[in-house]
Steps between C-alpha positions, in 0.01 A plus 500: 500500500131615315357466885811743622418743147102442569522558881760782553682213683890454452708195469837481734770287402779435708781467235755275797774496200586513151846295512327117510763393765440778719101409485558195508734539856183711641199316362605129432331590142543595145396855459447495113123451522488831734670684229274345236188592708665852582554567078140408468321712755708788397322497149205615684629811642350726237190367572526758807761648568404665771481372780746244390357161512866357533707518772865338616762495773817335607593401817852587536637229705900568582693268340254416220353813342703764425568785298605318204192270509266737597639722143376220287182414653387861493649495131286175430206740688610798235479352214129390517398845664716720672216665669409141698564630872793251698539495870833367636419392833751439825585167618376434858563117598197397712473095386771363258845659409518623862884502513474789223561822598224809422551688148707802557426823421776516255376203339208603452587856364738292216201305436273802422763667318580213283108433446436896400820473275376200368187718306173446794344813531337389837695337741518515884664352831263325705545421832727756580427520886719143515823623289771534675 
């Protein structure tokens, strides 16, 4: 993180989960050591603030991530800085999970909904040109 605060750089994490099962299901890992390392980078936010050296999405894979779990990870993301921007990106299938379908739009629109009520100031869908 001092190279990202140094540099101007930013740091993207790609929070898959917060419920261990449902990480575990998409990852075939633990995800407590991303949290861990998520906590700690945050501390370095008011470093600089601007631009923010810290940076997370979700993919929001049907049948996985959904409103519900995307509320608590961006409440996880709040709590350490509400200002820390979070994309939720589409699903697309192009090598494993292939018999998934593609996030829907109203998925998606949950998902941000749940995220903003959740306390992030800066949240966006990603990937909208494959919702359906």
């Amino acid at each position: 993180m001092s190279l990202s605060v140094e540099s101007g750089g930013c740091v993207k994490f790609d929070l898959k989960a917060i419920n261990k099962n449902i990480h575990y299901a998409l990852c075939g890992v633990d995800n407590s050591r991303t949290l861990e390392n998520f906590a700690a980078a945050a501390k370095h936010i008011p470093q600089r603030p601007e631009p923010p050296p810290l940076v997370a999405s979700t993919l929001l894979v049907p049948g996985y991530i959904d409103a519900q779990e995307v509320k608590v990870i961006a409440s996880f993301i709040a709590e350490l800085d509400p200002n820390i921007p979070y994309a939720l990106l589409g699903f697309h299938a192009d090598f494993l999970m292939t018999d998934l379908p593609l996030t829907s739009l109203n998925q998606a629109e949950e998902c941000l909904a749940a995220a903003r009520a959740a306390g992030l100031k800066r949240v966006r869908l990603g990937n909208v040109h494959i919702l359906r």
